[in-house]
N, C-alpha and C positions, 0 to 999 in steps of 0.2 A: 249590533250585527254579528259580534262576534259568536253569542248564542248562535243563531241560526246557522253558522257555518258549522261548528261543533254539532251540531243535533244536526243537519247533512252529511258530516263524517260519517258519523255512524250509525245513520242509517244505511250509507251504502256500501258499510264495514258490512253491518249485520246482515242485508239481503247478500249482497255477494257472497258471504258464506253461507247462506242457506242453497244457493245455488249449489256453489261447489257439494258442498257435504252431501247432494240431493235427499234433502230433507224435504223439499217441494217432492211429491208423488208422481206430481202429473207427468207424464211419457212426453210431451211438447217442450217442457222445460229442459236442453238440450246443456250442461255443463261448462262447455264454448262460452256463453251466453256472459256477460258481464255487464257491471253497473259503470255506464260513463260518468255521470253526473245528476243529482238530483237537487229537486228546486222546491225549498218549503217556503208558505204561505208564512208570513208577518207574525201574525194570531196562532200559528201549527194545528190551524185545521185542517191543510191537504199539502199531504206531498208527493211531487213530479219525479216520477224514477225514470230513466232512460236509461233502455239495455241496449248492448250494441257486440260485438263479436266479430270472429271468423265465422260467419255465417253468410249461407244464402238470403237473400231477402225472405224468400218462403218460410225456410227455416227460421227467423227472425220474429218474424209475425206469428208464427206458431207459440215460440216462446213468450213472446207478450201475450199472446191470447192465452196462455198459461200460468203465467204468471197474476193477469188479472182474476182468472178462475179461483188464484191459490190468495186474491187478497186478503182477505179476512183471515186466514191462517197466518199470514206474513206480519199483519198488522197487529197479533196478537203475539207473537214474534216480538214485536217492533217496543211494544206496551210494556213488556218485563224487560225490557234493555234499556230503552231512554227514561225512565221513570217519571213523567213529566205529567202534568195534570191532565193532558189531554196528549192522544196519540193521535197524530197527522193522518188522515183516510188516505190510503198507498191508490197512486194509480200509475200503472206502465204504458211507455210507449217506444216507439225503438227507432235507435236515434241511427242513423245509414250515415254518418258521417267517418267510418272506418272508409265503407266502401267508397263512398266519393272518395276520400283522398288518396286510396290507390288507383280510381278511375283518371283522377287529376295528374299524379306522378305518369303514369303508362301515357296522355297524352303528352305532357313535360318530356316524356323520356322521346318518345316516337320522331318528335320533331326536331 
């Protein structure tokens, strides 16, 4: 298991800085935009990124739908950094659990 966490590290070392650096092209991919947690398969045939931010929900989903656009760029990215026989197929999704837990504090706080 320990593998697997190591090769999780860094892959959401490596995509979060491709964020930042906006080395992704795409205009959706907003810098805000970060890697909460990712989740590789047993074998590292797919791995689950979840991006999450100071973002609006809209804006959230644009940047996943931007990020998915730039996979194969990111994956190739991904392929000279882990050097492992097989590179994990990147797939984004975006994970709203920022915004819940400040929708959960503001009712916490209200009451």
């Amino acid at each position: 298991m320990h593998r697997i966490e190591r090769i999780q590290t860094l892959i959401a070392s490596t995509v979060g800085q491709l964020i930042v650096s906006k080395e992704i092209k795409d205009p959706r991919v907003c810098s805000l935009a970060s890697v909460s947690r990712v989740q590789v398969s047993k074998d590292l045939g797919y791995a689950k990124i979840f991006i999450s931010g100071y973002l609006e929900s809209r804006q959230l989903e644009n940047a996943v739908d931007g990020l998915n656009s730039a996979a194969g760029f990111i994956q190739a990215r991904l392929g000279a950094v882990l050097k492992t026989r097989r590179t994990p197929r990147v797939q984004f999704f975006a994970d709203n659990s920022i915004a819940e837990g400040f929708q959960l504090f503001d009712k916490i706080k209200t009451d």
